[in-house]
C-alpha positions, 0 to 999 in steps of 0.5 A: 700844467702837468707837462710844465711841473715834469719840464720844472722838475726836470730843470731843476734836477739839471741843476742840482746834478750839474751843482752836485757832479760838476764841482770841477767843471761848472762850480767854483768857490771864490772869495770874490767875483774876480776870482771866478775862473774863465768857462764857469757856469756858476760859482760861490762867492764867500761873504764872510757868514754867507755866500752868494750865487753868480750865475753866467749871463747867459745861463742868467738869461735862460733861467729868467725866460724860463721863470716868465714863462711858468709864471705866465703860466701860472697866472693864466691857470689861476685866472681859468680855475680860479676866476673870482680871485679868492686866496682860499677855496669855497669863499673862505677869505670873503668869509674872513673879511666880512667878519673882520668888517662886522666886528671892527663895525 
């Protein structure tokens, strides 16, 4: 898990270094998802109040592999230290729900 979170962290600082440094080479700003210049990894596309992230296919594709992997990670961590399924430790929710029984009972 540890092993996970540093790869996680390190993805992450990736990116922001990339978002941070690269205004020129990886990040635009447009107006609208035409306007995004040939070889842009990502861009902002203006929405009036907001904006919206567009992410190259391939760089797309990567990034959701990468989230199915630590999501089945995750779901196999919880299922071997948390086998029962309880949202909160030591029972706490079974304790909450039967309580909620006993006075809508």
């Amino acid at each position: 898990m540890r092993k996970i979170l540093k790869g996680l962290a390190v993805f992450l600082f990736s990116i922001f270094a990339m978002l941070l440094a690269g205004a020129t080479f990886a990040v635009d700003f447009v107006e609208r998802e035409e306007d995004i210049p040939d070889g842009k990894i990502f861009a902002f596309i203006n929405g009036g109040d907001s904006y919206s992230l567009w992410i190259r296919e391939d760089e797309k594709k990567y990034l959701e592999k990468i989230t199915r992997k630590a999501k089945e990670l995750v779901y196999r961590e919880a299922a071997v230290h948390n086998p029962e399924g309880d949202m909160l430790p030591d029972n706490v929710d079974n304790d909450i729900s039967n309580e909620l029984k006993s006075r809508i009972n």
